[in-house]
CHARMM-style PDB file with segment names, atoms N, HN, CA, C and O in Angstrom:
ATOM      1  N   UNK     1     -60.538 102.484  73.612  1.00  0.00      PROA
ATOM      2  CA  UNK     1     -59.175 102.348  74.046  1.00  0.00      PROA
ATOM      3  C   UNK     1     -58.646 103.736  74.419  1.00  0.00      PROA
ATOM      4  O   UNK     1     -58.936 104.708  73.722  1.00  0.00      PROA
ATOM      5  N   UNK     2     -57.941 103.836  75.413  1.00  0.00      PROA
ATOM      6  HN  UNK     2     -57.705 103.047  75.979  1.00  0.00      PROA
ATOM      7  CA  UNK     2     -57.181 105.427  76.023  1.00  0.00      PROA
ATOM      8  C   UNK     2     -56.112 105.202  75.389  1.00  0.00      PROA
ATOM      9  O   UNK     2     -55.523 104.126  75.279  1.00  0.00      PROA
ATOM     10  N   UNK     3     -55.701 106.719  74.743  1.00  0.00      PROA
ATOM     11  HN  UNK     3     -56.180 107.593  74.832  1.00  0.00      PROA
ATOM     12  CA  UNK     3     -54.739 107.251  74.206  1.00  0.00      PROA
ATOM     13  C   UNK     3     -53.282 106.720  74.590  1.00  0.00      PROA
ATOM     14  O   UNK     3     -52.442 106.414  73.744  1.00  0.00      PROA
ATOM     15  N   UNK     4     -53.070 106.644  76.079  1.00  0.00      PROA
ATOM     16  HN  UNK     4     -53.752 106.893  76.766  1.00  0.00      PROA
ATOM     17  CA  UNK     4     -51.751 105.939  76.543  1.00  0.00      PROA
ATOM     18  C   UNK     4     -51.865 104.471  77.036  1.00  0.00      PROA
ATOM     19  O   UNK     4     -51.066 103.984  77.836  1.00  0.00      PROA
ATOM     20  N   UNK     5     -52.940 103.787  76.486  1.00  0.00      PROA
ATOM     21  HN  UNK     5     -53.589 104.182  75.836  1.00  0.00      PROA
ATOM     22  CA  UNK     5     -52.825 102.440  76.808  1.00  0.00      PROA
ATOM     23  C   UNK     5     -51.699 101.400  75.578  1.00  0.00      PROA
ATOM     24  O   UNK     5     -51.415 101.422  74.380  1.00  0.00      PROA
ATOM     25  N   UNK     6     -51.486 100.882  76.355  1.00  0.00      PROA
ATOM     26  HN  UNK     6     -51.716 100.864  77.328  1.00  0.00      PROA
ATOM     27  CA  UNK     6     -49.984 100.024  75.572  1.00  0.00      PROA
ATOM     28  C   UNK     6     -50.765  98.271  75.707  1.00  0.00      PROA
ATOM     29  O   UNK     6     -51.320  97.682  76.635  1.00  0.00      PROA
ATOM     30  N   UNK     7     -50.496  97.960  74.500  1.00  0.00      PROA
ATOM     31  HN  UNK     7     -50.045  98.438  73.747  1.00  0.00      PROA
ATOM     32  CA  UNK     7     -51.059  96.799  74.616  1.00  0.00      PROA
ATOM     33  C   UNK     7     -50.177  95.776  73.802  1.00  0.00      PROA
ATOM     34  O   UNK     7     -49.662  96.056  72.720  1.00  0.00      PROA
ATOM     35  N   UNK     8     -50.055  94.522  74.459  1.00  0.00      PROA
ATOM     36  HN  UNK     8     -50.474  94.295  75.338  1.00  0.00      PROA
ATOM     37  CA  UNK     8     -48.999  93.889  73.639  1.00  0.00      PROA
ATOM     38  C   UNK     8     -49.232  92.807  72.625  1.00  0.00      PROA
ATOM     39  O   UNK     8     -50.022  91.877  72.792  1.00  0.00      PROA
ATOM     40  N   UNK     9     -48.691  92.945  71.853  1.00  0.00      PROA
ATOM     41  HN  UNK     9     -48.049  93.701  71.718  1.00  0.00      PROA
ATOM     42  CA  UNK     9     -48.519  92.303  70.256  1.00  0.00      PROA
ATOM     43  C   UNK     9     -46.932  91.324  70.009  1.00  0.00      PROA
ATOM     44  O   UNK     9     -45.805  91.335  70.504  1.00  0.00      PROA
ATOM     45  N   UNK    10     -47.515  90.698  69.167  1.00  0.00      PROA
ATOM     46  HN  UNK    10     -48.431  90.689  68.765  1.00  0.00      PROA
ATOM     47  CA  UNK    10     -46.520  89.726  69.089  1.00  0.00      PROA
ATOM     48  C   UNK    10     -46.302  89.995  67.368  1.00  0.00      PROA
ATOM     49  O   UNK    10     -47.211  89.802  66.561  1.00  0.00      PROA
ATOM     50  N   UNK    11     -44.613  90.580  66.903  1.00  0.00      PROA
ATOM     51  HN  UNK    11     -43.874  90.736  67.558  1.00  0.00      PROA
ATOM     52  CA  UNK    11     -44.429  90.870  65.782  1.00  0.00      PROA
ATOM     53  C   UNK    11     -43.086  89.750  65.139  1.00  0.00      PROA
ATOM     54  O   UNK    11     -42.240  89.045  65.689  1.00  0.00      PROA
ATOM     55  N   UNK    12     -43.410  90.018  63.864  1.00  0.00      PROA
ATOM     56  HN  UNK    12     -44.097  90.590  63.417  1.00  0.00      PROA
ATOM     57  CA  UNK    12     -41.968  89.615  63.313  1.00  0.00      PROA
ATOM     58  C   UNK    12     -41.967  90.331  61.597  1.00  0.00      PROA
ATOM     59  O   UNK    12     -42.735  90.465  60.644  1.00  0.00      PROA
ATOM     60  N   UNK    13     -40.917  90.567  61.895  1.00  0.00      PROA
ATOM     61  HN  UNK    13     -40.294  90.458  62.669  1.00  0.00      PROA
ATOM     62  CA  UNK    13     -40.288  91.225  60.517  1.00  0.00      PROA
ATOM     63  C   UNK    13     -40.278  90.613  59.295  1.00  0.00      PROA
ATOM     64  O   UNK    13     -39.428  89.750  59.076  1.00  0.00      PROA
ATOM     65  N   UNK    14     -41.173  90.950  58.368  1.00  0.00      PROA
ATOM     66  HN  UNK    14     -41.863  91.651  58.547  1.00  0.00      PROA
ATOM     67  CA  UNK    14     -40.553  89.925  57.489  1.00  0.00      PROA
ATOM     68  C   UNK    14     -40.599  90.723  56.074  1.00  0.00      PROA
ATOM     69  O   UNK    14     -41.728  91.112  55.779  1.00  0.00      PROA
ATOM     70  N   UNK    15     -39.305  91.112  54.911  1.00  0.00      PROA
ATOM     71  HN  UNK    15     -38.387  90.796  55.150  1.00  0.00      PROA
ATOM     72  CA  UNK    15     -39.509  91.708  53.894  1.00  0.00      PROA
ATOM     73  C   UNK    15     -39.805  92.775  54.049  1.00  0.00      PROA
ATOM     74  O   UNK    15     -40.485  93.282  53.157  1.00  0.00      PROA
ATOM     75  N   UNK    16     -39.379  93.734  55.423  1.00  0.00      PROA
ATOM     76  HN  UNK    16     -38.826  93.322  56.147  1.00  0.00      PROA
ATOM     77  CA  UNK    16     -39.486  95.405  55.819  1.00  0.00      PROA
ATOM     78  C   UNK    16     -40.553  95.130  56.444  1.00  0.00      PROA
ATOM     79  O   UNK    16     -40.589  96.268  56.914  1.00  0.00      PROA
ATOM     80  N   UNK    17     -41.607  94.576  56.951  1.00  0.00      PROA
ATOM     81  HN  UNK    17     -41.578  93.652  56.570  1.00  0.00      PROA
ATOM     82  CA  UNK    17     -43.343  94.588  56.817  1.00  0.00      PROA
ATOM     83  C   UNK    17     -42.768  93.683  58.149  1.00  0.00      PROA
ATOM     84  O   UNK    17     -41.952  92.783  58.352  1.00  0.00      PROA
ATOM     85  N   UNK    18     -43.814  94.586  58.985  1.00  0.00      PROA
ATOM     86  HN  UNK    18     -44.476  95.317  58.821  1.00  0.00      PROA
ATOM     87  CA  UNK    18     -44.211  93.815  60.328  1.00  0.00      PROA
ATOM     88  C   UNK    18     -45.887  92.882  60.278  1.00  0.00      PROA
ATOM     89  O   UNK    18     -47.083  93.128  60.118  1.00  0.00      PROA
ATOM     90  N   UNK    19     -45.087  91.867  60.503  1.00  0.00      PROA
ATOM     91  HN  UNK    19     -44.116  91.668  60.633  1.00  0.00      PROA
ATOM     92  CA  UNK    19     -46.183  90.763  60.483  1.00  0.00      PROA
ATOM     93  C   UNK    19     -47.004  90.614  61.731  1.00  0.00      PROA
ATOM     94  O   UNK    19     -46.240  90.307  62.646  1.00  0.00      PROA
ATOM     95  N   UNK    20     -48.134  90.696  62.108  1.00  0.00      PROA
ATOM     96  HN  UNK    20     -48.755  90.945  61.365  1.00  0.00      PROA
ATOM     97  CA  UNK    20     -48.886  90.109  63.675  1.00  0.00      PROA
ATOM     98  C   UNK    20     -49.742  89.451  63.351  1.00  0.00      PROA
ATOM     99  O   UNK    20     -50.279  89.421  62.243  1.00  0.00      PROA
ATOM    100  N   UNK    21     -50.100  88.527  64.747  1.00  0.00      PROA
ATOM    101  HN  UNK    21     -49.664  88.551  65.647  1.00  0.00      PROA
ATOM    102  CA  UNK    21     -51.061  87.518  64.891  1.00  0.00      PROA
ATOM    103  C   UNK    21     -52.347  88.162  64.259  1.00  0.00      PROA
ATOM    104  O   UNK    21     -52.670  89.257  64.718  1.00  0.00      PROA
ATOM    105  N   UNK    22     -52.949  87.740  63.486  1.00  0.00      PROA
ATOM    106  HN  UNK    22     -52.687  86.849  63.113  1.00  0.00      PROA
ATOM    107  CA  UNK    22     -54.363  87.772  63.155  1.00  0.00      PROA
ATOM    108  C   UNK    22     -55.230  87.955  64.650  1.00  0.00      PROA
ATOM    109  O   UNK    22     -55.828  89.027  64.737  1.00  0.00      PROA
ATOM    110  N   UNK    23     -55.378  86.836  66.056  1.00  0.00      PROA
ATOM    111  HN  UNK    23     -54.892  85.965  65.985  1.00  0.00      PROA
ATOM    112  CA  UNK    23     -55.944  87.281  66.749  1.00  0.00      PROA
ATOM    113  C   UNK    23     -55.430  88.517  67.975  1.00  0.00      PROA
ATOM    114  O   UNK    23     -56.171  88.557  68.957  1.00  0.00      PROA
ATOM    115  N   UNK    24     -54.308  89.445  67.981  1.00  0.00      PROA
ATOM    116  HN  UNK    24     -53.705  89.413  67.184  1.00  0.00      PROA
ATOM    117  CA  UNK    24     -53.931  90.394  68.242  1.00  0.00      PROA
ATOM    118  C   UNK    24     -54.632  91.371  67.840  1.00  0.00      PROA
ATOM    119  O   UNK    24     -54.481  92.488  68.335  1.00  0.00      PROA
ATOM    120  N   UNK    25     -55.723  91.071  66.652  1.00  0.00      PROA
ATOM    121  HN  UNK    25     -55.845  90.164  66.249  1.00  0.00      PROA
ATOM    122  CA  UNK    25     -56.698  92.499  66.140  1.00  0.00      PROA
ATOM    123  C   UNK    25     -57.643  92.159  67.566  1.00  0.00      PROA
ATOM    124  O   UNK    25     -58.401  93.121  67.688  1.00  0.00      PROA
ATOM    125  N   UNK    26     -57.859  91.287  68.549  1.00  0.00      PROA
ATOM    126  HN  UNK    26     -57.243  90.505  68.450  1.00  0.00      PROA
ATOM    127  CA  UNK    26     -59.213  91.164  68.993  1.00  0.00      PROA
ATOM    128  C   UNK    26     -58.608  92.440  70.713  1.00  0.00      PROA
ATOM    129  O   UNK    26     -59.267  93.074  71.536  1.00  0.00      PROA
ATOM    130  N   UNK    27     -57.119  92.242  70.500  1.00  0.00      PROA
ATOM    131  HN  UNK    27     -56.583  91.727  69.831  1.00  0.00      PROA
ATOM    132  CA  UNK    27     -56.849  93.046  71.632  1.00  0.00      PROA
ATOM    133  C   UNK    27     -57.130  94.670  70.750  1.00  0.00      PROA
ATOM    134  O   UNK    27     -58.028  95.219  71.388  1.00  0.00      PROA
ATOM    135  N   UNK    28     -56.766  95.444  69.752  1.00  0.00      PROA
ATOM    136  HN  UNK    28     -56.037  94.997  69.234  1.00  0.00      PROA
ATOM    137  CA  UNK    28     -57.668  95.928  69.405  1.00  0.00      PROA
ATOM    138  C   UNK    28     -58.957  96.656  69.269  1.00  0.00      PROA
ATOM    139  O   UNK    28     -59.218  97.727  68.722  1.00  0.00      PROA
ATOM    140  N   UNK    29     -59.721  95.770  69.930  1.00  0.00      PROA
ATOM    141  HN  UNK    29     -59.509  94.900  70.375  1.00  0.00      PROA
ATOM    142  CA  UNK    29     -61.310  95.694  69.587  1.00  0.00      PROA
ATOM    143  C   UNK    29     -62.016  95.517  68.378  1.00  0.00      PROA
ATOM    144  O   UNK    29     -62.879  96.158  67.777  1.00  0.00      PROA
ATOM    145  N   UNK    30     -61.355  94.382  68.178  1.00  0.00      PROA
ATOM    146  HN  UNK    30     -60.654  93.862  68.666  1.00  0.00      PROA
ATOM    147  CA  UNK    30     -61.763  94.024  66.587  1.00  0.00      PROA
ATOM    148  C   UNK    30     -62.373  92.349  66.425  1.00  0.00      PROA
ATOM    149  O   UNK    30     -61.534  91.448  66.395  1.00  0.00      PROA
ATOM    150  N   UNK    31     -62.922  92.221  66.388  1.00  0.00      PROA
ATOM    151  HN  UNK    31     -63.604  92.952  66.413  1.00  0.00      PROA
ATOM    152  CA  UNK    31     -63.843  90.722  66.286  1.00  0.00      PROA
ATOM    153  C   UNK    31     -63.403  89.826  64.977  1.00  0.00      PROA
ATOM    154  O   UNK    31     -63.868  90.243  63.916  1.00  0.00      PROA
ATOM    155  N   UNK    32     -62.453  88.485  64.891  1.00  0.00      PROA
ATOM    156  HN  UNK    32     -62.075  88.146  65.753  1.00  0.00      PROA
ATOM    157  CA  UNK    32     -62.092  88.128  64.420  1.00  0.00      PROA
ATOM    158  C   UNK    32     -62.766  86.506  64.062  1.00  0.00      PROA
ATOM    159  O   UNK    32     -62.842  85.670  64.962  1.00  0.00      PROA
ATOM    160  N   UNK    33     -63.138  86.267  62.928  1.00  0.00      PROA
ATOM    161  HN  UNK    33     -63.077  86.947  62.198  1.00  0.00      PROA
ATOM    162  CA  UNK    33     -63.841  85.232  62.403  1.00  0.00      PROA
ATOM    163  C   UNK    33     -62.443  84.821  61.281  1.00  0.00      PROA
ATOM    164  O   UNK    33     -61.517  85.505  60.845  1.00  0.00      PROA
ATOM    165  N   UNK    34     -62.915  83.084  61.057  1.00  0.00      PROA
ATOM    166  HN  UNK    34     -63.667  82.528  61.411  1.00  0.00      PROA
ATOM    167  CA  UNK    34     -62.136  82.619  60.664  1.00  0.00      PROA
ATOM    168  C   UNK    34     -63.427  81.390  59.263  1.00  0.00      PROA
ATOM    169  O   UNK    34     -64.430  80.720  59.508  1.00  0.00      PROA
ATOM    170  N   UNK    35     -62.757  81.619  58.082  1.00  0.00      PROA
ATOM    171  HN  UNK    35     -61.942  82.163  57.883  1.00  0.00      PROA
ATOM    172  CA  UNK    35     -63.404  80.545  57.236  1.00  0.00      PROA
ATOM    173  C   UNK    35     -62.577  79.617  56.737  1.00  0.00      PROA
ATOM    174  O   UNK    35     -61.409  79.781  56.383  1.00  0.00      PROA
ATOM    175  N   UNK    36     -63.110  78.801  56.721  1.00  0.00      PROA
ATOM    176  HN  UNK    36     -64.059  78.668  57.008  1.00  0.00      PROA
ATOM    177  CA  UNK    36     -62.688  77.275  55.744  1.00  0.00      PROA
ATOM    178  C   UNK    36     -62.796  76.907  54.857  1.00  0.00      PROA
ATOM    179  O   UNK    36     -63.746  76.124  54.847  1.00  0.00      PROA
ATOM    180  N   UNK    37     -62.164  77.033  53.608  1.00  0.00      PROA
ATOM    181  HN  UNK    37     -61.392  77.669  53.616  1.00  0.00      PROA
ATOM    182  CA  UNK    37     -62.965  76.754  52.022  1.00  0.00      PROA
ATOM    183  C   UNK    37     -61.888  75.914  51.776  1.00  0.00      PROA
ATOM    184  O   UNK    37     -60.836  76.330  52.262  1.00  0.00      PROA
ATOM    185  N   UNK    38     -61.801  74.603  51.025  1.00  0.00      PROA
ATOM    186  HN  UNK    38     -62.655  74.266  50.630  1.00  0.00      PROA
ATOM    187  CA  UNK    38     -60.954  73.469  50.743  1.00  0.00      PROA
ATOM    188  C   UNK    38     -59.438  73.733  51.506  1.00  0.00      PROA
ATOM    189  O   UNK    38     -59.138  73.294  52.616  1.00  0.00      PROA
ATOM    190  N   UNK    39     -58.482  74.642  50.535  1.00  0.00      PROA
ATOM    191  HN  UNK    39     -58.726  74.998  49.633  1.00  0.00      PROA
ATOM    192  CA  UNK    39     -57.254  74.405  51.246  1.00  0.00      PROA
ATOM    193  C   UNK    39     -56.992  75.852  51.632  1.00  0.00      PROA
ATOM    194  O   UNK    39     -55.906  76.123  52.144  1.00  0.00      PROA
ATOM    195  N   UNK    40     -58.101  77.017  51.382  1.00  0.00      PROA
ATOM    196  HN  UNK    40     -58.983  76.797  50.965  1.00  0.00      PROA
ATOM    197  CA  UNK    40     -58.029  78.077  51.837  1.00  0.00      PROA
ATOM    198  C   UNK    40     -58.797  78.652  52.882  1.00  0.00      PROA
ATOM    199  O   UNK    40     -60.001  78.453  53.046  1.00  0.00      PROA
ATOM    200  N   UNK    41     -57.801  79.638  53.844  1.00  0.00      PROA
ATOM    201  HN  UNK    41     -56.823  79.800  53.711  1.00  0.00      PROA
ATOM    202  CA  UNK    41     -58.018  79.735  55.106  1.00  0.00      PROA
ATOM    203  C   UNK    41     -58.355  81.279  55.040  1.00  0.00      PROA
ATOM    204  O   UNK    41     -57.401  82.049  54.931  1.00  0.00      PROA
ATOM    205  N   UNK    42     -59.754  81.837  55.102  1.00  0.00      PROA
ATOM    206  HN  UNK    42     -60.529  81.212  55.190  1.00  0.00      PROA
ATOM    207  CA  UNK    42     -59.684  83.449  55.266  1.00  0.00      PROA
ATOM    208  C   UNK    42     -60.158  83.830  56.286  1.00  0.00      PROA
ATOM    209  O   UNK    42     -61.003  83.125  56.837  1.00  0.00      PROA
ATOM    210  N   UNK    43     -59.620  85.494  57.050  1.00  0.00      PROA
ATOM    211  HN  UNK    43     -58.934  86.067  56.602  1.00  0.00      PROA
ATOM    212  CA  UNK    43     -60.203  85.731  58.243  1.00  0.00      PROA
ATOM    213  C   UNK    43     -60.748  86.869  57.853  1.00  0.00      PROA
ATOM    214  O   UNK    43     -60.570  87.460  56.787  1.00  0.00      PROA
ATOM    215  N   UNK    44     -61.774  87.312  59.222  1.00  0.00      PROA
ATOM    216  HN  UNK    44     -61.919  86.832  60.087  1.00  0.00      PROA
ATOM    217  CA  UNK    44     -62.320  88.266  58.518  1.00  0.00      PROA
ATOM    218  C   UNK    44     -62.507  89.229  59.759  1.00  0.00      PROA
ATOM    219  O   UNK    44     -62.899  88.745  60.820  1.00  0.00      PROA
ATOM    220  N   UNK    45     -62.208  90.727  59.642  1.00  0.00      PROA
ATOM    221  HN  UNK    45     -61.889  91.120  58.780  1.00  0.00      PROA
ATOM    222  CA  UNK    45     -61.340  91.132  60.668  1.00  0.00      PROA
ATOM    223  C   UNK    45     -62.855  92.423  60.551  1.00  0.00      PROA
ATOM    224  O   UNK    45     -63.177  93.065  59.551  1.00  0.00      PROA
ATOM    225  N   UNK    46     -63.454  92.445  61.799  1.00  0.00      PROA
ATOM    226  HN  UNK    46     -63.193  91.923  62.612  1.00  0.00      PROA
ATOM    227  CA  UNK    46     -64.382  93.471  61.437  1.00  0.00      PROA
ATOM    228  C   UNK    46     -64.252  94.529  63.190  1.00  0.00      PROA
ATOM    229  O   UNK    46     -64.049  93.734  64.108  1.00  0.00      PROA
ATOM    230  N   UNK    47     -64.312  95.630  63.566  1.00  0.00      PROA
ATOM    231  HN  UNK    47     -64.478  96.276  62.820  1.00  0.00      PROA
ATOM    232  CA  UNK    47     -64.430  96.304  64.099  1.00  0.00      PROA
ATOM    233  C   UNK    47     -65.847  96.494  64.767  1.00  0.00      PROA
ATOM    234  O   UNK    47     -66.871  96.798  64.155  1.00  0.00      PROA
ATOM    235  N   UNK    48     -65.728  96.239  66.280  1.00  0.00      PROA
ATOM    236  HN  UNK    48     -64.897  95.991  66.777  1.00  0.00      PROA
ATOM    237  CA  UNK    48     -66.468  96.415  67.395  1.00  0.00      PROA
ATOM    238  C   UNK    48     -66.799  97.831  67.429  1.00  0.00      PROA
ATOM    239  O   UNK    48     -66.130  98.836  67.193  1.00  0.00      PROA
ATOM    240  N   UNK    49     -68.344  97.600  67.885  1.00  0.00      PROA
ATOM    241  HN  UNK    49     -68.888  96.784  68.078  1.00  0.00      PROA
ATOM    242  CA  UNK    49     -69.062  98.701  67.990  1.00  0.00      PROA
ATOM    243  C   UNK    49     -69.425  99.312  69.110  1.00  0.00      PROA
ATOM    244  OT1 UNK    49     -70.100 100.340  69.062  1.00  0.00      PROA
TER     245      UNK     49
END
């Protein structure tokens, strides 16, 4: 990614803490996987090489 590239994200405030989309890491360059375990949902956010 170049230093002055602007890339857009979708935020919201919540409790001081800016919240973003989980797949907004893939703009990033970050490779985003998603698991399924009964009623829990984890992602798993790993960095492109």
């Amino acid at each position: 990614m170049r230093e002055n590239q602007r890339i857009d994200m979708t935020g919201e405030l919540i409790d001081s803490k800016t919240m973003i989309k989980v797949r907004d890491f893939e703009k990033l360059g970050y490779k985003v996987d998603f698991m399924q375990e009964d009623n829990l949902s984890t992602a798993i956010i790993k960095k492109n090489q």
